[in-house]
N, C-alpha and C positions, 0 to 999 in steps of 0.2 A: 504494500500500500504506500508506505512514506518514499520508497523506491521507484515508483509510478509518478506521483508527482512530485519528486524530483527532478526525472527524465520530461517534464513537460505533457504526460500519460494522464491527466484530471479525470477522464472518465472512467480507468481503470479506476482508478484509486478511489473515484467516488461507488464505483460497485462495490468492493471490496468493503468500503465503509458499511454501503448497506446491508450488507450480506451479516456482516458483525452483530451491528444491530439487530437484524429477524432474528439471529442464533439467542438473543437476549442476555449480550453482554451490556455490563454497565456504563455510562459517559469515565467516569472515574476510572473504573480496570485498563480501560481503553487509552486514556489519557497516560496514566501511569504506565502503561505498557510503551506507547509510545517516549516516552523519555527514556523510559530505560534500552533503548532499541538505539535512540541519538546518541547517548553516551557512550555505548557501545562503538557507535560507525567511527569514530575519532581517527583510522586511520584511513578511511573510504574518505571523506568528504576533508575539505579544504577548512583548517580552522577558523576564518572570516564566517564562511559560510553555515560551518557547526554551529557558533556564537548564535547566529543569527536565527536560525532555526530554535536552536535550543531558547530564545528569547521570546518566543512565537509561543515554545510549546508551555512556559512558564505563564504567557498570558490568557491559553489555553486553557491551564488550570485551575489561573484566580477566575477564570467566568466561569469555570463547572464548581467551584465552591460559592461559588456568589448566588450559585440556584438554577446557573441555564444549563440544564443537562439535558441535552438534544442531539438529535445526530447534524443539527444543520452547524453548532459549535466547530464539531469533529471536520466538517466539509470545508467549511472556511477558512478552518486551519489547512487544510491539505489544498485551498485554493492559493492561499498567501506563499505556500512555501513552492509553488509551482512559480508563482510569479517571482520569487527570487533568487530563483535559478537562472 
C-alpha cells in the first residue's frame, strides 16, 4: 500500500486501503502499523523524504486521536504522500 503510493500507484493503494477496512481493521492498528512499516524502510527511501512522510504519518495520528477515524483519514494520507514523491 505505502509502496503504491509512493510509486505514484493512488489507486492501488486506495484499494488496498479498502480492502483493510471491509476485513475490519481498526483506523488506529492501521495507522500504527503504518509507522512502524516507515521506520523500518530507512534504508529504501531517501532521508528528506522518510522525515517527511514520517511527518505526514505523525499528523495522521493526532486526527485518529482527535476522533476522525475513517478510512477517508487513511486515503489522504496515502494521497499526500503520493504527491510528494
Amino acid at each position: 500500500m505505502l509502496m503504491h503510493a509512493y510509486h505514484h500507484n493512488i489507486s492501488s493503494a486506495l484499494r488496498i486501503v479498502h480492502g483493510i477496512f471491509r476485513e475490519g481493521h481498526s483506523t488506529y492498528d492501521i495507522v500504527n502499523t503504518i509507522y512502524k512499516i516507515m521506520v523500518g524502510m530507512e534504508t529504501e527511501l531517501e532521508k528528506p523524504k522518510l522525515l517527511e512522510i514520517l511527518k505526514e504519518v505523525a499528523e495522521l495520528k493526532k486526527r485518529v486521536f482527535e476522533g476522525l477515524t475513517n478510512e477517508l483519514q487513511v486515503s489522504t494520507f496515502l494521497a499526500q504522500t503520493a504527491m510528494m514523491t
